[in-house]
C-alpha positions as CSV (number, residue, x, y, z in Angstrom):
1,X,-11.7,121.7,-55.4
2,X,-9.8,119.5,-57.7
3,X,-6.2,120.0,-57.3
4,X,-3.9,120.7,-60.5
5,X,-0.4,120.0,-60.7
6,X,2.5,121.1,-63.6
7,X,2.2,117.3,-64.3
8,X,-1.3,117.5,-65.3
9,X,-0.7,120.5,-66.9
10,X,1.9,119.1,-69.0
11,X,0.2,116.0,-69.7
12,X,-3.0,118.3,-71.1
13,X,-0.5,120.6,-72.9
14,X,1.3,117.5,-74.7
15,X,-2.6,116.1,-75.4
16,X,-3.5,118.7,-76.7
17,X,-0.7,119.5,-79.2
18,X,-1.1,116.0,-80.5
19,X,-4.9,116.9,-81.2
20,X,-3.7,120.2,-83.1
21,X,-1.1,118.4,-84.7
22,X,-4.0,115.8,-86.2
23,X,-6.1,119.0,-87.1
24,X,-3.4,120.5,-88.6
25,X,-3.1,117.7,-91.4
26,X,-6.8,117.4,-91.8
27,X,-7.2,121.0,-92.9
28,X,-3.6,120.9,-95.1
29,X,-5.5,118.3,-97.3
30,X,-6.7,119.0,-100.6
31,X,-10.5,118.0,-101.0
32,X,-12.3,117.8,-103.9
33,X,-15.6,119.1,-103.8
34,X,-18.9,117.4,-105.0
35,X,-20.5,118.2,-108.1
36,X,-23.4,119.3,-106.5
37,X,-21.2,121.8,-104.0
38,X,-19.5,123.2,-107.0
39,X,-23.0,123.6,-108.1
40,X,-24.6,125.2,-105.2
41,X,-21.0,127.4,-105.1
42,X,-21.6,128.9,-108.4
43,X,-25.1,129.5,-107.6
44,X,-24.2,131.7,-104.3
45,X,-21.7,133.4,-106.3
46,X,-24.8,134.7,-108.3
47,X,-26.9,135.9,-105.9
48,X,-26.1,139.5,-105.0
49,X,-24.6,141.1,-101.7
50,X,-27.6,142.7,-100.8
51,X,-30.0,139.8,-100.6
52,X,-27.9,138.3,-97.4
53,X,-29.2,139.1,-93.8
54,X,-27.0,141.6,-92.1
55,X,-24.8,140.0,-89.3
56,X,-26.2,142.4,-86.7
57,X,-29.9,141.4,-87.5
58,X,-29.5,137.5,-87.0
59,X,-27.5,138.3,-83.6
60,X,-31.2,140.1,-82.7
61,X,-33.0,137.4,-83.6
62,X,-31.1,135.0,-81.2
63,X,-30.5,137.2,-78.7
């Protein structure tokens, strides 16, 4: 068994707030989307709420 100390611990803890921190400012920048996803985006928007697949149906098929 491998033995964990509050070192370790804090060590991971401080890692990993510096990879949230890095997220964090990734997803807080303003993108510009593709003119073929702005495309595709008001094309989805066209397509009615009843021609999707229920949620509970594609959980069957991959269960």
């Amino acid at each position: 068994m491998v033995e964990i100390t509050l070192e370790k611990m804090s060590a991971d803890i401080v890692e990993i707030k510096a990879e949230l921190r890095k997220i964090t400012s990734i997803l807080d920048e303003e993108f510009e989307l593709s003119a073929s996803a702005k495309k595709e985006l008001k094309e989805a928007r066209k397509e009615p709420l009843s021609g999707y697949v229920n949620h509970d149906e594609v959980i069957k098929e991959f269960t």
